[in-house]
Every structure is written in C-alpha cells, then in structure tokens.
GULO-41324 format. One record per atom (N, C-alpha, C): x, z, y; atom name; residue number from 0. Coordinates in pm, whole numbers, plus 50000, padded with zeros to 5 digits. Layout:
N
REC      x      z      y   a    k
REC      X      Z      Y  CA  NUM
...
***
This chain:
236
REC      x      z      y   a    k
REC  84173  88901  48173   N    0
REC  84179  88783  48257  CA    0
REC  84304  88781  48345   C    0
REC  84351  88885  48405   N    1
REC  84446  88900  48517  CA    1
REC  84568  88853  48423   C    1
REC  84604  88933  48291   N    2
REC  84700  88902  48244  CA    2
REC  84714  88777  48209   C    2
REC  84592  88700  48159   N    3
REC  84596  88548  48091  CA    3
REC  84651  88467  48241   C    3
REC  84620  88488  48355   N    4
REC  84633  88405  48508  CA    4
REC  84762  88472  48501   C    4
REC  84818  88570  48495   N    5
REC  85003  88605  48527  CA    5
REC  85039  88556  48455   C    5
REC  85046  88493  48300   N    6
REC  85085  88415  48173  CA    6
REC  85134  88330  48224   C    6
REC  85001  88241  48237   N    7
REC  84987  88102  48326  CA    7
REC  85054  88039  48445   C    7
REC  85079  88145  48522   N    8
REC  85138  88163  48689  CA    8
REC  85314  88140  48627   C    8
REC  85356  88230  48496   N    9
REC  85445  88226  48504  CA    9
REC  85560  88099  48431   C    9
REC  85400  88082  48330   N   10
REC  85479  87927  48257  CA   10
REC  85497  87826  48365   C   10
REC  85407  87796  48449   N   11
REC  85412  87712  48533  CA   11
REC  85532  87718  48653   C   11
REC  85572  87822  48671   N   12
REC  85695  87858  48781  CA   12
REC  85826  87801  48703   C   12
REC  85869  87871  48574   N   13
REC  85942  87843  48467  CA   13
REC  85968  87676  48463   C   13
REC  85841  87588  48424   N   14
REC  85853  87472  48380  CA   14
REC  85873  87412  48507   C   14
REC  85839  87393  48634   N   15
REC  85819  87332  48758  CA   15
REC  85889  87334  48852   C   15
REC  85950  87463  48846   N   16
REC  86054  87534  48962  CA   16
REC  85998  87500  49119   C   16
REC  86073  87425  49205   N   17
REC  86043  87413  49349  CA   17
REC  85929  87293  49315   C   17
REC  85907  87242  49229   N   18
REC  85839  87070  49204  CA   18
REC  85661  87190  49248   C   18
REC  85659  87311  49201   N   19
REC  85502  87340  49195  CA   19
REC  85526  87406  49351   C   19
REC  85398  87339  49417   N   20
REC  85344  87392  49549  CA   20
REC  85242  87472  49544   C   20
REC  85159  87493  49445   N   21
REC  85071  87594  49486  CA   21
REC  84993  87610  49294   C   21
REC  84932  87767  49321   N   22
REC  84847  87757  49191  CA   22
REC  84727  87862  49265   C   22
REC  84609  87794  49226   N   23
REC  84467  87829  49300  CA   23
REC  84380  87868  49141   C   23
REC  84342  87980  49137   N   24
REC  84217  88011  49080  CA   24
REC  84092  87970  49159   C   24
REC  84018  87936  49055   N   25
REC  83866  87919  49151  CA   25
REC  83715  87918  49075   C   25
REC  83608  87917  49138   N   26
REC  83475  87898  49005  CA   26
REC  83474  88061  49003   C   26
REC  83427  88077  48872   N   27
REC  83356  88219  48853  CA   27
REC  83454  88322  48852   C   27
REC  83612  88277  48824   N   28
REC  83670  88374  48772  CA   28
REC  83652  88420  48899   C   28
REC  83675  88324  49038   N   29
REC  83749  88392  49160  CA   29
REC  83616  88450  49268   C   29
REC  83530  88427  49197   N   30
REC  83400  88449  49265  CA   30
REC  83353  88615  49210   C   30
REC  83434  88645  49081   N   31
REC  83389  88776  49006  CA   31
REC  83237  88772  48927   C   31
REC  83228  88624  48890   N   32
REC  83096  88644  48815  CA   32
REC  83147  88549  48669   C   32
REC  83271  88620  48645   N   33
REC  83321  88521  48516  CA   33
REC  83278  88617  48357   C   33
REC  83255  88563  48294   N   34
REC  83152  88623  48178  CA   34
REC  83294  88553  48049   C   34
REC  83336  88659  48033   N   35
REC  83460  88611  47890  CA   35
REC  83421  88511  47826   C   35
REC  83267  88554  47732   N   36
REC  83226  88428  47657  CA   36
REC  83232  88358  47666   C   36
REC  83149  88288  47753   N   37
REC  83079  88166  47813  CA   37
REC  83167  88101  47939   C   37
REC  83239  88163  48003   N   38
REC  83232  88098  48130  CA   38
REC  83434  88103  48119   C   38
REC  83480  87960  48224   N   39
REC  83621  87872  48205  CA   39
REC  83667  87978  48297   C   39
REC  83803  87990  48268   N   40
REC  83879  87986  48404  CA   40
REC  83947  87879  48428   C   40
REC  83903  87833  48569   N   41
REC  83935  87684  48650  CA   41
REC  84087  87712  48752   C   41
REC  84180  87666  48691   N   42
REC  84300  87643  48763  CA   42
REC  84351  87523  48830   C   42
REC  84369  87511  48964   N   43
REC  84387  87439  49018  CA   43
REC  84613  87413  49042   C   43
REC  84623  87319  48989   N   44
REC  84790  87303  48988  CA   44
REC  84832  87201  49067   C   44
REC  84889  87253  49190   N   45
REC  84934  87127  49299  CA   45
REC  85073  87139  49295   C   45
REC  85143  86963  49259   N   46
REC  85281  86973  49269  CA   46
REC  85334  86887  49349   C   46
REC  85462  86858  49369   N   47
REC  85522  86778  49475  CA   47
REC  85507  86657  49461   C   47
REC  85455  86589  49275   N   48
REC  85442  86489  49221  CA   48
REC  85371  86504  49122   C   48
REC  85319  86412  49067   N   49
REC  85241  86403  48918  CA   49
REC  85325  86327  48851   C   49
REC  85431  86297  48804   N   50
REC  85438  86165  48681  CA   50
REC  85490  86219  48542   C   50
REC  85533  86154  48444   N   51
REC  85543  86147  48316  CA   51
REC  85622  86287  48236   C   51
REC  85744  86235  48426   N   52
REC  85826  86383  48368  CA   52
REC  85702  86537  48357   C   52
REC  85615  86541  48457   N   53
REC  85539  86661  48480  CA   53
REC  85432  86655  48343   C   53
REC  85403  86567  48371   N   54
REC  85302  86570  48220  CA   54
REC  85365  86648  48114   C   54
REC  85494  86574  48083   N   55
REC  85554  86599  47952  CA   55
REC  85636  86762  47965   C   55
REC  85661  86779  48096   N   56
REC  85696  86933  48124  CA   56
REC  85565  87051  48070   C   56
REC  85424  86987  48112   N   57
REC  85332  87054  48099  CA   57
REC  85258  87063  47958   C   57
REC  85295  87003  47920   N   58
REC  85220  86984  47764  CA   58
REC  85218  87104  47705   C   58
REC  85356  87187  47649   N   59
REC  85297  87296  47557  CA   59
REC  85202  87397  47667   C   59
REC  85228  87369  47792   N   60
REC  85147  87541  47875  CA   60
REC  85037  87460  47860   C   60
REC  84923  87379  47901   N   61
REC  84806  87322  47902  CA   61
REC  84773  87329  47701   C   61
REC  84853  87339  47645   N   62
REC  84808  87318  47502  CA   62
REC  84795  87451  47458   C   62
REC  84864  87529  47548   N   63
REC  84860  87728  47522  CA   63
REC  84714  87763  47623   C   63
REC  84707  87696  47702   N   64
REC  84604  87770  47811  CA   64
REC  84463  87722  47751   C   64
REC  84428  87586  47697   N   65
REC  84353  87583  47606  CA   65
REC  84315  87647  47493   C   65
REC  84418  87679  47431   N   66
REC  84403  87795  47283  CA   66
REC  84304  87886  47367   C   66
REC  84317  87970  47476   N   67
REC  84298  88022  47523  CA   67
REC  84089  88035  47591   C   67
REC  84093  87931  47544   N   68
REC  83906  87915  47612  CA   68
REC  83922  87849  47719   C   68
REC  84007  87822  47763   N   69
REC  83963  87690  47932  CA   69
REC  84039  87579  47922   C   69
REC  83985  87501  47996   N   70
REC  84000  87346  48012  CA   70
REC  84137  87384  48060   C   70
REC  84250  87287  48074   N   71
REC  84366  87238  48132  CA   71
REC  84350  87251  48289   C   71
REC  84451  87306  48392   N   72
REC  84461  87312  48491  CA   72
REC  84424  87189  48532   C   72
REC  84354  87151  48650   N   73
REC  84324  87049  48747  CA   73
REC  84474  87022  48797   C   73
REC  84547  86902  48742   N   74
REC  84699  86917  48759  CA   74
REC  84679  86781  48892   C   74
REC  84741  86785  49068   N   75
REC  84673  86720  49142  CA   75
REC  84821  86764  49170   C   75
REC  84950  86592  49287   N   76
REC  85001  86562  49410  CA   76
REC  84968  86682  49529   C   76
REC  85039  86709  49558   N   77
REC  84962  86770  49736  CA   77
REC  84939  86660  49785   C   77
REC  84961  86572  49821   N   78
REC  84929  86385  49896  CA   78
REC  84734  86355  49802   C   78
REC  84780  86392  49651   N   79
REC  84635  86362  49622  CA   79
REC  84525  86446  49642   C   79
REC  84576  86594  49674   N   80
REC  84460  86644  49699  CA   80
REC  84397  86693  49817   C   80
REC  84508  86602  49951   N   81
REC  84488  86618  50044  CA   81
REC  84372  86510  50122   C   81
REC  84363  86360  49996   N   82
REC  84296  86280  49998  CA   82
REC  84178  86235  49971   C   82
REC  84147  86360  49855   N   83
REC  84031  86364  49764  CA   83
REC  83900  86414  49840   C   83
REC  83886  86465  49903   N   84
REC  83790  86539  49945  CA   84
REC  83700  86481  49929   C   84
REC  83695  86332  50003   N   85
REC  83571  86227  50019  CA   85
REC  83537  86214  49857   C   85
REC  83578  86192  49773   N   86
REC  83562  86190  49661  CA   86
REC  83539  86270  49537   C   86
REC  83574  86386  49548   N   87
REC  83507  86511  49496  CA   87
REC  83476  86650  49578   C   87
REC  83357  86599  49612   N   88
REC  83291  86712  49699  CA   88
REC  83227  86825  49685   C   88
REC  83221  86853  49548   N   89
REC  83137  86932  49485  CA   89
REC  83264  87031  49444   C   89
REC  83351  86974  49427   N   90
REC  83484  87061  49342  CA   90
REC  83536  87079  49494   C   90
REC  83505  87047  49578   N   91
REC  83632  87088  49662  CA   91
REC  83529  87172  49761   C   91
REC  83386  87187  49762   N   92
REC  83330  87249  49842  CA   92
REC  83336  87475  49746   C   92
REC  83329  87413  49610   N   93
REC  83349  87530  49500  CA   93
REC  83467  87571  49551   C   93
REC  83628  87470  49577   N   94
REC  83725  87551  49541  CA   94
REC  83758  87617  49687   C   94
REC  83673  87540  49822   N   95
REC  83697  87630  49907  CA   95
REC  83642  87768  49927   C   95
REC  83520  87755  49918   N   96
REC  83391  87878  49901  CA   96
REC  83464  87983  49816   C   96
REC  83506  87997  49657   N   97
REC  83562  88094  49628  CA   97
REC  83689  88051  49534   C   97
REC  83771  88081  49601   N   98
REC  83920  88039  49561  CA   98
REC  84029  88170  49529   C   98
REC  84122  88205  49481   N   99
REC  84263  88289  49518  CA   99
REC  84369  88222  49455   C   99
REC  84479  88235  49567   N  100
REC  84560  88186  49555  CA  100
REC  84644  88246  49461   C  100
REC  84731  88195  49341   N  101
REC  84805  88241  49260  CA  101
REC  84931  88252  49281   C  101
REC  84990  88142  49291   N  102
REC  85108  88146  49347  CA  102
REC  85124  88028  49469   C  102
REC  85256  88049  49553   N  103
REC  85287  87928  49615  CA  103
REC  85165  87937  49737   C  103
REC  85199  87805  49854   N  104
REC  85096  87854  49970  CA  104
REC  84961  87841  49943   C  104
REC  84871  87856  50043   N  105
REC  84761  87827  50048  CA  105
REC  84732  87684  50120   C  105
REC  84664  87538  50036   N  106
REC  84660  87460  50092  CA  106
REC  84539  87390  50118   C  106
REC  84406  87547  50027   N  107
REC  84266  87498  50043  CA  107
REC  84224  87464  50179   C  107
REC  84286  87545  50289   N  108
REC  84218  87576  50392  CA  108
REC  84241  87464  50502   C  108
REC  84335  87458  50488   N  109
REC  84384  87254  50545  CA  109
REC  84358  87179  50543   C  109
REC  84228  87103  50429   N  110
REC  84207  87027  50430  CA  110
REC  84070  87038  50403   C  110
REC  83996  86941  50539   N  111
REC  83886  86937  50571  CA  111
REC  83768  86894  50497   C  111
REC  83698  86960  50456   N  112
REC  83551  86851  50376  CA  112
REC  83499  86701  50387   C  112
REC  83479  86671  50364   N  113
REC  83403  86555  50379  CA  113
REC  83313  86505  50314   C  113
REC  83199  86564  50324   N  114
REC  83068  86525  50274  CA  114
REC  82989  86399  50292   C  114
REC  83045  86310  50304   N  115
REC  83006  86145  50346  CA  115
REC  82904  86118  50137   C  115
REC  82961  86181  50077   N  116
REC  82921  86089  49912  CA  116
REC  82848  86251  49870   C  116
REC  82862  86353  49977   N  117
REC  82805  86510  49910  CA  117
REC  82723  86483  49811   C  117
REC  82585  86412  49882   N  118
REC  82393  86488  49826  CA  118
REC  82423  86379  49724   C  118
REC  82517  86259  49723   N  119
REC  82503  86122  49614  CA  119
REC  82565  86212  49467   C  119
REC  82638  86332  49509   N  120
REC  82728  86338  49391  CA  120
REC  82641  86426  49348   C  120
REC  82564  86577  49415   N  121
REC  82454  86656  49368  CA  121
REC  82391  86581  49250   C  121
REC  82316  86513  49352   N  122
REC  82198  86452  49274  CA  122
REC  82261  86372  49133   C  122
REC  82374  86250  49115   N  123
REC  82417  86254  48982  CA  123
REC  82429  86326  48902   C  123
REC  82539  86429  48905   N  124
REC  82529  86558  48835  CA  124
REC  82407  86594  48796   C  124
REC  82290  86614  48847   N  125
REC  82200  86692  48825  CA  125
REC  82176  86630  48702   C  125
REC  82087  86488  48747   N  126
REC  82084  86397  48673  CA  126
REC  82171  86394  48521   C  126
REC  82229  86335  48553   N  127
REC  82299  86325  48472  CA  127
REC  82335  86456  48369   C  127
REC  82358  86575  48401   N  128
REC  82329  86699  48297  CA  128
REC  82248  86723  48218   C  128
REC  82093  86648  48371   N  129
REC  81994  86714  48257  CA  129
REC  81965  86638  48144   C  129
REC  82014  86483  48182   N  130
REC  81924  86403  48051  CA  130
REC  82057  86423  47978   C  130
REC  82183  86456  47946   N  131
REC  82270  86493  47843  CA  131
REC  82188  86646  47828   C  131
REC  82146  86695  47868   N  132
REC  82096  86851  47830  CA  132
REC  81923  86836  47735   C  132
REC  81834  86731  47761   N  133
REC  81748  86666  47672  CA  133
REC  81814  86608  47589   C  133
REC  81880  86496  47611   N  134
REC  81873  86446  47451  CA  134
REC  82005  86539  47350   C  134
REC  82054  86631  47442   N  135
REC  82070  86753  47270  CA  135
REC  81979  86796  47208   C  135
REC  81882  86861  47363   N  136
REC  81767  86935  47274  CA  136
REC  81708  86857  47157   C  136
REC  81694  86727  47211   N  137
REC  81599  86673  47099  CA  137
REC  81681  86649  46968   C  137
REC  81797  86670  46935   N  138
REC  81858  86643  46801  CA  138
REC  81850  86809  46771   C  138
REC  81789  86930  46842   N  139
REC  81818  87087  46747  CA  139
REC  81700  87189  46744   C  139
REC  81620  87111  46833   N  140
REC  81467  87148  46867  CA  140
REC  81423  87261  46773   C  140
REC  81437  87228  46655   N  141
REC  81343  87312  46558  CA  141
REC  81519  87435  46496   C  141
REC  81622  87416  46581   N  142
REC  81721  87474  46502  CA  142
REC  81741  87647  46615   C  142
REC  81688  87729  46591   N  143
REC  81700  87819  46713  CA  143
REC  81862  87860  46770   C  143
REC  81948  87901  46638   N  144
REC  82058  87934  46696  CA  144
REC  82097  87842  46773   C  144
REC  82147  87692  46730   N  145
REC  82188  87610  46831  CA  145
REC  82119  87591  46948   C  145
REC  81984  87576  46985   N  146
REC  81965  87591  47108  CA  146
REC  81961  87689  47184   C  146
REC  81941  87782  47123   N  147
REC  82029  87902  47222  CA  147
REC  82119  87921  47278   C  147
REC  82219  87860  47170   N  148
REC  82369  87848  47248  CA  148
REC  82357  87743  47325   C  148
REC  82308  87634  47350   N  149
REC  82298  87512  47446  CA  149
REC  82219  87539  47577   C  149
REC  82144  87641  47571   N  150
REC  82093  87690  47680  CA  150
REC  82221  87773  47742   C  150
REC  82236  87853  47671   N  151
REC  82353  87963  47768  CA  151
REC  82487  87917  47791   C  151
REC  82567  87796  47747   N  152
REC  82585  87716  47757  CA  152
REC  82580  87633  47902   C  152
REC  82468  87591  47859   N  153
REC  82415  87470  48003  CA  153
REC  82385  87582  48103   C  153
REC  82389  87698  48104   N  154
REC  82292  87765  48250  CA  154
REC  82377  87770  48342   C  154
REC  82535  87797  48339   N  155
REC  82619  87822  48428  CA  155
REC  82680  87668  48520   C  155
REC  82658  87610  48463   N  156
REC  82657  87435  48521  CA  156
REC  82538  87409  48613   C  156
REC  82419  87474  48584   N  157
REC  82322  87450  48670  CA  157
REC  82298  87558  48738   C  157
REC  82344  87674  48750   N  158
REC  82336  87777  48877  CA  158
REC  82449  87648  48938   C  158
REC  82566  87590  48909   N  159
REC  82672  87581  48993  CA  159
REC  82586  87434  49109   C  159
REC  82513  87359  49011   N  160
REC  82482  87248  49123  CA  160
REC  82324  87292  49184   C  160
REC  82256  87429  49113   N  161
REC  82203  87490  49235  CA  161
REC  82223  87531  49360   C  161
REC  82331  87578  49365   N  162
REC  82400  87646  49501  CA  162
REC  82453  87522  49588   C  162
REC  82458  87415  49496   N  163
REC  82482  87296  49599  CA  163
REC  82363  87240  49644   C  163
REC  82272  87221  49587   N  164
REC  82166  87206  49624  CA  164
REC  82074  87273  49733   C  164
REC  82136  87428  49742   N  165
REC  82103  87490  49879  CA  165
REC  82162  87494  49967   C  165
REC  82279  87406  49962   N  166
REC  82403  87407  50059  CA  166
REC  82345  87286  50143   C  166
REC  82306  87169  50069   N  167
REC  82224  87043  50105  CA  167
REC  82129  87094  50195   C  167
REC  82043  87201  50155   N  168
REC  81916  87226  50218  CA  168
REC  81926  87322  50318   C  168
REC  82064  87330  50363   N  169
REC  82107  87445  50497  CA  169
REC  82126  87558  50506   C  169
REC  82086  87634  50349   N  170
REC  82143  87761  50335  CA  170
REC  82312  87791  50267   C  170
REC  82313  87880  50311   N  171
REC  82449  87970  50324  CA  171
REC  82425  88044  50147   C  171
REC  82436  87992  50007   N  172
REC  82391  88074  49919  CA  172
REC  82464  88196  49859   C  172
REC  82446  88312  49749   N  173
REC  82555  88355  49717  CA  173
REC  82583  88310  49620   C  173
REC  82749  88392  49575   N  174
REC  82837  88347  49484  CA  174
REC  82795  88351  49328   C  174
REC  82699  88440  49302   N  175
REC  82626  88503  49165  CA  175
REC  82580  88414  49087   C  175
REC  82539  88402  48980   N  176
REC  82417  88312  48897  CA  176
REC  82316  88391  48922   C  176
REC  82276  88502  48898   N  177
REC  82119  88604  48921  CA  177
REC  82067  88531  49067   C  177
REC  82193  88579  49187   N  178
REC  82099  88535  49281  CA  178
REC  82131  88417  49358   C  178
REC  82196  88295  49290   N  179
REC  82166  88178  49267  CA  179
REC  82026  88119  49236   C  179
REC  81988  88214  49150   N  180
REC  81861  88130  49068  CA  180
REC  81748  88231  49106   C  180
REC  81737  88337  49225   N  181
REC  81675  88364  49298  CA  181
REC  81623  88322  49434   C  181
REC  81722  88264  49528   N  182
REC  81745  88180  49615  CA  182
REC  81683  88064  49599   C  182
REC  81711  87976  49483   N  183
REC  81664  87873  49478  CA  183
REC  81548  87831  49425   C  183
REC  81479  87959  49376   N  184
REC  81328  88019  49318  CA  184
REC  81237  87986  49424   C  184
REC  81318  88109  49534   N  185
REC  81263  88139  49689  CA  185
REC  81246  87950  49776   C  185
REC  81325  87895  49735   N  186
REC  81365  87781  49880  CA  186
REC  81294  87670  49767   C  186
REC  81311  87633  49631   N  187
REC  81265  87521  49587  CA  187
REC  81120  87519  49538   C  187
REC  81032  87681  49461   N  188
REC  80903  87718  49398  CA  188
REC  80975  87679  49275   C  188
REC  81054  87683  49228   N  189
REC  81124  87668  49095  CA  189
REC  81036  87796  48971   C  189
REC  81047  87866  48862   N  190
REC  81022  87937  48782  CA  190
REC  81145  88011  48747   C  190
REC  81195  88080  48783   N  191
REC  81354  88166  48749  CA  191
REC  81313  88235  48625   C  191
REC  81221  88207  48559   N  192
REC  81209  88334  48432  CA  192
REC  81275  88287  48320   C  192
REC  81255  88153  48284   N  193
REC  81378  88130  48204  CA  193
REC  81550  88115  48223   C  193
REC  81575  88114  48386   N  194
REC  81682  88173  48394  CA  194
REC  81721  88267  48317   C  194
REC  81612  88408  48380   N  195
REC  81656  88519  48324  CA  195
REC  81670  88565  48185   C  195
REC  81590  88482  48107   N  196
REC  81606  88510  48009  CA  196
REC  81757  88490  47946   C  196
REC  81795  88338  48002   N  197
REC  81899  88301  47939  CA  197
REC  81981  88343  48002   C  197
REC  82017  88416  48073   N  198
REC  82138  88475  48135  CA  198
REC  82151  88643  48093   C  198
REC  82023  88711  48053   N  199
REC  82014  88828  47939  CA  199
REC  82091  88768  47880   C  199
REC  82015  88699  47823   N  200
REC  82129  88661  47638  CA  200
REC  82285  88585  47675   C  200
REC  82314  88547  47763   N  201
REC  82468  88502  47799  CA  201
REC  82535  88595  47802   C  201
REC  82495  88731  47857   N  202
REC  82542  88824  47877  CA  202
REC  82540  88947  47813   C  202
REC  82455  88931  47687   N  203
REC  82437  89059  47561  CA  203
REC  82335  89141  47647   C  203
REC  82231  89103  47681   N  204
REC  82176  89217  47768  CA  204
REC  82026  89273  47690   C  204
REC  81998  89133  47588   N  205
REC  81897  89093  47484  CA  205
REC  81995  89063  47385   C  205
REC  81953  89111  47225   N  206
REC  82007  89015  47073  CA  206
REC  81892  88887  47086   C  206
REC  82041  88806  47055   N  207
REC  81971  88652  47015  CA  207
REC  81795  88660  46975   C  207
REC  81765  88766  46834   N  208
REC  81631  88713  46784  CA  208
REC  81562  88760  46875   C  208
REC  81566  88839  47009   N  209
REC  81473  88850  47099  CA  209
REC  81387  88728  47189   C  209
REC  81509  88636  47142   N  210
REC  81478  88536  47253  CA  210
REC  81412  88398  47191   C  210
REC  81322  88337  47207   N  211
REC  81248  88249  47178  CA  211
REC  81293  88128  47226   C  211
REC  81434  88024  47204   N  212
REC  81434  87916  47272  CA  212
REC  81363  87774  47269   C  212
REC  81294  87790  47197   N  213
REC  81157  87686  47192  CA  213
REC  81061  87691  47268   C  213
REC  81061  87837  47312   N  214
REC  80917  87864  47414  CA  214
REC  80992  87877  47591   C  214
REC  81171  87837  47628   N  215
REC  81214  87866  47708  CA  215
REC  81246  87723  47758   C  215
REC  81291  87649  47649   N  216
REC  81381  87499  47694  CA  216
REC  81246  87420  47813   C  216
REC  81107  87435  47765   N  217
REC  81015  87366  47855  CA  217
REC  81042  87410  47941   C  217
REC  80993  87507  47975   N  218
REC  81008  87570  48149  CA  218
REC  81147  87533  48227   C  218
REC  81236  87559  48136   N  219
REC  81406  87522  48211  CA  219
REC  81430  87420  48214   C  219
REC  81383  87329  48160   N  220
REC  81412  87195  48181  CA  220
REC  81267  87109  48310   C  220
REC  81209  87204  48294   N  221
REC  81095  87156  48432  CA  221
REC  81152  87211  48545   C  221
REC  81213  87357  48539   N  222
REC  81294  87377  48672  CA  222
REC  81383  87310  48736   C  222
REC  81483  87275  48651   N  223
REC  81585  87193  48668  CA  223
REC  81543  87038  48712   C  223
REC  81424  86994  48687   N  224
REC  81363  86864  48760  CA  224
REC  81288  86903  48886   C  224
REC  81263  87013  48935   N  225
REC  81204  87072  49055  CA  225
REC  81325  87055  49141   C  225
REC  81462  87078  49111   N  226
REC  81601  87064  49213  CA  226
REC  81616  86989  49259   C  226
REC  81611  86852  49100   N  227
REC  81690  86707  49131  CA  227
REC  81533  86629  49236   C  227
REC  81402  86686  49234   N  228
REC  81315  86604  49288  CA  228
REC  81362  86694  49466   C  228
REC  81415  86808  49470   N  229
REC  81454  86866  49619  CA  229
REC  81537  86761  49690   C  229
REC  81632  86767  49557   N  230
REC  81796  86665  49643  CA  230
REC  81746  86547  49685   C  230
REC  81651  86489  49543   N  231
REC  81633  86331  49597  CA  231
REC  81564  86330  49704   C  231
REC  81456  86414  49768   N  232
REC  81398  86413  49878  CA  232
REC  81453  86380  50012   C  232
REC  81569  86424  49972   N  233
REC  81659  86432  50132  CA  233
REC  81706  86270  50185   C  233
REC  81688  86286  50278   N  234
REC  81758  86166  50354  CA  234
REC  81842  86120  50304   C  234
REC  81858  85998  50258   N  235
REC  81964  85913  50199  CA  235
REC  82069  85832  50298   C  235
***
C-alpha cells in the first residue's frame, strides 16, 4: 500500500508541479482497517484549478491508479472544496475523522463542517444502498458464490454509514468495521452476527463453503433496516 500511495504522490507532483496543493489519503486505508481485497484506497487531489488542461494532464495517472483496484482520486479546486462541506457531509465528516496527509499542506482542518443536509444524506444512502443491495440479491439468490461476494462487498459501505449513524445519535464511534458493528449492535438492538460472519469471510478468517449466504442475506438485510428506521426517527 505505502508504495502504491508514493507511486501516486509522485505521478501527481511530476504532472501538476506548483498547480497541486495538497494530496490526502483517507477511509480505511488511513484509518488502518484497509483489507487489500475488498477495500479502495480513497485519494483526495486538491489543485489550484480543475479544467481541461488538468483533466487531460491526469488521464494516464487516474487510468494507472485504477489498474490498480481504486476508484480515481477525488480530483477537487481548493475554492471547491472549501465550499462543499454543506453538500457532502458524509465524505467530508470521513475525510476529517481519519485522513493523512500525502503531500502538500494540510487543508482538512480549515474547513469547518456543516451538517445543515447531515441526517438527509445518512438516511439516503442508507436507503438507497439497501434497495440497490435487494434487488441484486433478488437476481443471485439461489447463486451462492455471487452472493457471497455481494455481501462482502456491500459490508464495508454499511459499517461506513453505520458510524454515521452513531455520529447522528451522539456517539463518538470507532474507526474499525468489528467495532463499528458492535457499537451499533449496543446503541441500535441490531443482530451483528451476520456482520461477523461476513467480515470472517472478507477477511479469509472462514473458506467461502463455510458460509451459508442464503441463511445470512435475511438477517443483514433486517439489520440494515433497524439503522435506516434509527436515522429516520430523528428529528427532521
């Protein structure tokens, strides 16, 4: 991992020169609960500007960092991401909570939250995951490998808008998936056992045929409606 982020750090210095202001790791890598397989490394790329020239500067490194297993750097203005907050609150509450800076200053810490659209964006997300996370199931139901992988898969997306969901509800949570989905066991009456299962198998801790995902998707998908019925509860 360290070497793939010095790669990265360095195409981007190369192609950008003084134009790049900052490069931010963040999410699991920078939290230390990043799992090779399964889980992105999330780069955050702030430059003096965004336009055509930067795009077209960036193309082969975003087309190399992809080969690679992760999405394209979050390529963001310092002006735009000094603006965003109100508008992605969920990404900017993640990239403050666990961040490191790669290169260039630090400009997480400057700019203030603003949770005015927070519990509206939780609760979409939730939403919105889970019924894209049903209607897969229902096209592989009877197929075990694929829903296995769609479980382990989907679990690290929903520890992430768990911990927002306890952030909503006034706790301070930790950085982990285990005790993510302990916490929110404790604070919501949720069922964490199909967590665990599926986070064994994300993590090689169980072989696949140990695991039964026909007898797991019910329960995890009833947990995951125990959250979104927490969030919607809250004061609107």
């Amino acid at each position: 991992m360290e070497k793939l982020l010095g790669e990265l750090t360095t195409k981007l210095q190369k192609s950008y020169g003084e134009r790049l202001v900052s490069v931010v790791l963040y999410g699991s890598g920078a939290a230390g609960d990043h799992h090779a397989r399964f889980s992105d490394l999330n780069v955050l790329c702030v430059l003096t500007e965004v336009t055509p020239r930067e795009l077209s500067a960036g193309e082969p490194i975003f087309r190399w960092w992809r080969s690679q297993g992760s999405p394209s750097p979050l390529l963001l203005s310092e002006s735009e991401f000094q603006k965003s907050a109100d508008t992605f609150p969920i990404e900017y509450h993640d990239i403050r909570r666990e961040h490191r800076v790669l290169y260039g200053k630090s400009i997480v810490e400057g700019v203030p939250l603003d949770d005015s659209f927070y519990r509206a964006q939780v609760e979409h997300d939730l939403r919105a995951k889970f019924l894209r996370l049903r209607q897969k199931t229902a096209g592989i139901l009877s197929d075990s490998d694929l829903l296995r992988r769609l479980l382990a898969d989907s679990v690290s997306t929903f520890c992430v808008l768990f911990r927002h969901a306890l952030i909503l509800h006034g706790e301070d949570p930790p950085a982990t998936k285990r005790d993510i989905i302990s916490r929110a066991a404790a604070r919501f009456g949720l069922d964490a056992a199909p967590f665990s299962s599926i986070l064994d198998l994300r993590e090689g801790r169980v072989k696949p045929r140990e695991v039964r995902p026909d007898r797991l998707v019910g329960p995890y998908l009833q947990a995951i409606g125990v959250v979104i019925d927490a969030v919607d509860r809250l004061e609107k």
